[in-house]
C-alpha positions as CSV (number, residue, x, y, z in Angstrom):
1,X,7.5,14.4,-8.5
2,X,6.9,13.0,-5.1
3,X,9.2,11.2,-3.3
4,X,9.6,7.3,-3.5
5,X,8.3,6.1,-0.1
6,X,6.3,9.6,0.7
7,X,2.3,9.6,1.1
8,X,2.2,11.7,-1.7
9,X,3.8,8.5,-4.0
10,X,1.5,6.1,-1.9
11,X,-1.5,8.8,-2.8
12,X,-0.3,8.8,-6.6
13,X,0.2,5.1,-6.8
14,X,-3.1,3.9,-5.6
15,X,-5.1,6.6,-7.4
16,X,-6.3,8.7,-4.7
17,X,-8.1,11.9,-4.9
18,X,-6.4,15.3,-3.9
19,X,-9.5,15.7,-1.8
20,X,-8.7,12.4,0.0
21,X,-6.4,12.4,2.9
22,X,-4.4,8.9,3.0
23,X,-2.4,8.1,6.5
24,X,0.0,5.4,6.5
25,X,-1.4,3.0,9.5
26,X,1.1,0.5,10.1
27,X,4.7,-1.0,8.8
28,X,6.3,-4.0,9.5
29,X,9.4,-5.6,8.7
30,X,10.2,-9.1,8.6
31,X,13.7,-10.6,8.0
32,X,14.1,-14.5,8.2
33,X,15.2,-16.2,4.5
34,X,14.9,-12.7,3.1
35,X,13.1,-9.5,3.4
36,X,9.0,-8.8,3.7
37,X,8.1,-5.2,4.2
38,X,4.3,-4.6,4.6
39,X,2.2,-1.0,5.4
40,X,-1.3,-0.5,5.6
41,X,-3.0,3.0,5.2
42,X,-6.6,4.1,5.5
43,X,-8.2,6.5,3.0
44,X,-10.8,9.0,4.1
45,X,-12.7,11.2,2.5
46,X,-13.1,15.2,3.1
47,X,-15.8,14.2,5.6
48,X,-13.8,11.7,7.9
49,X,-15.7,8.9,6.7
50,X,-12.9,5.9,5.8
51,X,-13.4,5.0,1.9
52,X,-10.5,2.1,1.6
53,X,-7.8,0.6,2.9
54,X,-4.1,-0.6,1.5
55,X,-1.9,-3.0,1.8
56,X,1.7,-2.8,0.0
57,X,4.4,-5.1,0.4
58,X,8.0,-5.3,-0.6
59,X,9.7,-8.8,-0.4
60,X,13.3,-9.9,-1.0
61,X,14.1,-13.3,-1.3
62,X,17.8,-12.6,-1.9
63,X,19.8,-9.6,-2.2
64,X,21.0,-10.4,-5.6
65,X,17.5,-11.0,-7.0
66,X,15.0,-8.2,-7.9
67,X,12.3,-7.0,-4.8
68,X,8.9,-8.4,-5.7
69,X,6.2,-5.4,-5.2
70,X,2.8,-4.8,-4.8
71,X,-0.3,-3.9,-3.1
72,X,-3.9,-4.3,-2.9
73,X,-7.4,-1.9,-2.1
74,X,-9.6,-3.1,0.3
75,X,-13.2,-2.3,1.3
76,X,-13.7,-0.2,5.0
77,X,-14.4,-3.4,6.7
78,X,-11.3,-4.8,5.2
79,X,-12.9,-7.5,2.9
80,X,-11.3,-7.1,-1.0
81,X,-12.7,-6.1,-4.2
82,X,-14.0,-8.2,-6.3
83,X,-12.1,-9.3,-8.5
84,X,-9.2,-9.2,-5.9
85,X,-7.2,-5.9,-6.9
86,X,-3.3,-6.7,-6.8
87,X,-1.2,-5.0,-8.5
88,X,2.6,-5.5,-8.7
89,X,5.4,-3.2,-9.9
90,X,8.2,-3.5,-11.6
């Protein structure tokens, strides 16, 4: 079972194909009334070629309260699916 957190969760969570290599691209933290964690990754293909792109997020309004989770697949040129794609954990 891969590790919370690892790009082999990220890969399972978002349905990637073994094939696929996924790269986390950026994360970010923000603390001010709480706490909003957001990474982005890019998906390519065997060839190279970029298929999609995520965004996840983590965000804490206050430490006694359950993190609100979730992420979202976008297009290569970063525009959403249609119907927007978000999907939120537990």
């Amino acid at each position: 079972m891969p590790q919370e957190g690892s790009i082999e969760a990220a890969k399972g969570k978002f349905g990637v194909p073994p094939e696929h290599v996924l790269t986390e691209t950026s994360h970010d933290t923000l603390r001010t009334l709480g706490e909003r964690e957001v990474w982005t990754y890019e998906e390519r293909d065997a060839s190279g070629a970029t298929v999609a792109l995520y965004e996840e997020w983590r965000h804490v309004t206050d430490p006694h309260l359950r993190p609100t989770t979730g992420w979202r697949k976008l297009r290569p040129d970063g525009t959403p699916f249609e119907p927007v794609d978000l999907r939120y954990g537990e």
